[in-house]
N, C-alpha and C positions, 0 to 999 in steps of 0.2 A: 834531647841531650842524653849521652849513654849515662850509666852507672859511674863508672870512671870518672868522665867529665863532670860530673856533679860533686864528685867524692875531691875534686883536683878543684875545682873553684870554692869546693866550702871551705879545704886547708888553706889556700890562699887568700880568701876574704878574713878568716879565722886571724891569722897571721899579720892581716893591714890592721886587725882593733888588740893588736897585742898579747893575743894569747900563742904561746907555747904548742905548736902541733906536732903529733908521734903515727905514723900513720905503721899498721901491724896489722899481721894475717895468722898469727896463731898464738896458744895461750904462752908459747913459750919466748915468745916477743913479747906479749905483754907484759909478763913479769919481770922479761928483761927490761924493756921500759920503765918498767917502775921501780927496778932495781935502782938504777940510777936516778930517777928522779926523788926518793925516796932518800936516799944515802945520808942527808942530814938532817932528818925528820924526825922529832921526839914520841909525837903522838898522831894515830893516826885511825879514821872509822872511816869501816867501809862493810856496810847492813847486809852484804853479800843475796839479798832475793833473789839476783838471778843468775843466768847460768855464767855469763862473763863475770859479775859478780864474784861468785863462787867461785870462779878458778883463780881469782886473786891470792896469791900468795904474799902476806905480811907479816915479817917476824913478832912473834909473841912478847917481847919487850915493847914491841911498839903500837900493839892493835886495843885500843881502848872500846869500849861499848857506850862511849856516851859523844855525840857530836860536837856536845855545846864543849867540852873539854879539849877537842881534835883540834891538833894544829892545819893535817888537811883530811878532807874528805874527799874518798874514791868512790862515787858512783856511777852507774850505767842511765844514762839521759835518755829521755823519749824519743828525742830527735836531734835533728840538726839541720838547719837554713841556709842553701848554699850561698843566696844572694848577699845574704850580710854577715855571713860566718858568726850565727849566734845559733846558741844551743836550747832548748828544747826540756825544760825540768819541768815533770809531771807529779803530782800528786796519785795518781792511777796507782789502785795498787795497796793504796797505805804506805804512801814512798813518806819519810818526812821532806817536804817540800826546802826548809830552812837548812837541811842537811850540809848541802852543797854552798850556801849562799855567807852561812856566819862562819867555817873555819877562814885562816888566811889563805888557805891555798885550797882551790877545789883540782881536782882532777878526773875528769870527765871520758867517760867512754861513750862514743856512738858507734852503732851500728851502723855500716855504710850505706846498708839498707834503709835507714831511717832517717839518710838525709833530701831531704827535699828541694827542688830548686827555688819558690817561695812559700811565704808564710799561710797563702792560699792555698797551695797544695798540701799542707798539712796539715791543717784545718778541714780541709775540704777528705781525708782519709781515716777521721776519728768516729765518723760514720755519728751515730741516735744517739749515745751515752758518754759524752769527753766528760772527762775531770774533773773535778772542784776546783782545781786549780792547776794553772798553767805560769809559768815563771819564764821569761827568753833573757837567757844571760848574752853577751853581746862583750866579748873583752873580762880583760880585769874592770873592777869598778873603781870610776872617775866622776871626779866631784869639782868643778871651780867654784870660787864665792865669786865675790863681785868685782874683786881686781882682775879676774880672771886667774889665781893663783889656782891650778891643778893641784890634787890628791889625788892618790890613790889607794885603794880599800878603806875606805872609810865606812860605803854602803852594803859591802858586799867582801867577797875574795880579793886579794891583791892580786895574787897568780891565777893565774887558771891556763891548765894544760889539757890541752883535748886530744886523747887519743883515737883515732880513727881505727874502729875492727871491723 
C-alpha cells in the first residue's frame, strides 16, 4: 500500500468512528485549520515539544499552561492506525499521556509518515525501548449503560479532530 493509500484509508476509517478529519501540507494550512476550528474556543494547551507543535500558532488570550484547565488540547500523536482510524498517544518523550484524553476536545496531528496500516506494524517499528505508555484513541469517547443508552465523552474527549501533516 502506497503512502497515500494508507494516509486515504486512515481519514476515512477515522471518519466512520466519528472523528473530524483536516488533511494539510504546510504550517500555514495548519493554522488555517485551526483557525477555524478554534474560533469558539475559550481555553486552549498545546506543550508545543515539537516541531509541528511549535509552529502552532494560538492567540495569547487563549493559550493556557495547564491541560487539566483546557477546554482542548493540540497535540502531535505518535502515530496513526489505518485499519481502524485510531490514533496512537505515547508517553515517549515525557509527553503527558492524559493531555489529550481529559479536555473536551482533543485535537490531534499525525504525521503521514506515522500512519501505519495495522497495529502490528507499529508495534513492530518501536524497535528495543517503546514507551511506558501507549494510549490508542479510536473516535470521540462512547459509553452505553445497560439500556444501551449512548454517551458521549464521558471517558475521554467528546470531539476529536485529527489533522493529517
Amino acid at each position: 500500500m502506497t503512502r497515500e493509500e494508507l494516509v486515504n484509508l486512515f481519514i476515512e476509517n477515522a471518519s466512520k468512528v466519528s472523528a473530524e478529519t483536516v488533511r494539510v501540507t504546510t504550517d500555514a494550512e495548519l493554522n488555517g485549520a485551526l483557525t477555524a476550528i478554534l474560533a469558539d474556543t475559550k481555553s486552549v494547551f498545546c506543550q508545543q515539544d515539537t516541531a509541528k507543535e511549535k509552529s502552532v500558532v494560538i492567540p495569547p488570550d487563549k493559550r493556557i499552561d495547564d491541560y487539566t484547565g483546557a477546554s482542548v488540547c493540540i497535540e502531535e500523536v505518535a502515530g496513526a492506525i489505518a485499519e481502524t482510524g485510531s490514533l496512537v498517544c505515547s508517553s515517549q518523550g515525557g509527553k503527558p499521556i492524559q493531555a489529550g484524553l481529559l479536555p473536551g476536545h482533543h485535537v490531534a496531528i499525525v504525521s503521514a509518515e506515522n500512519i501505519y496500516e495495522k497495529l502490528d506494524e507499529y508495534f513492530g517499528a518501536l524497535g528495543d525501548s517503546p514507551p511506558t505508555n501507549i494510549t490508542l484513541e479510536t473516535g470521540p469517547s462512547r459509553t452505553a449503560d445497560i439500556e444501551l443508552t449512548l454517551t458521549i465523552g464521558v471517558h475521554g474527549p467528546g470531539r476529536l479532530t485529527v489533522i493529517v501533516y
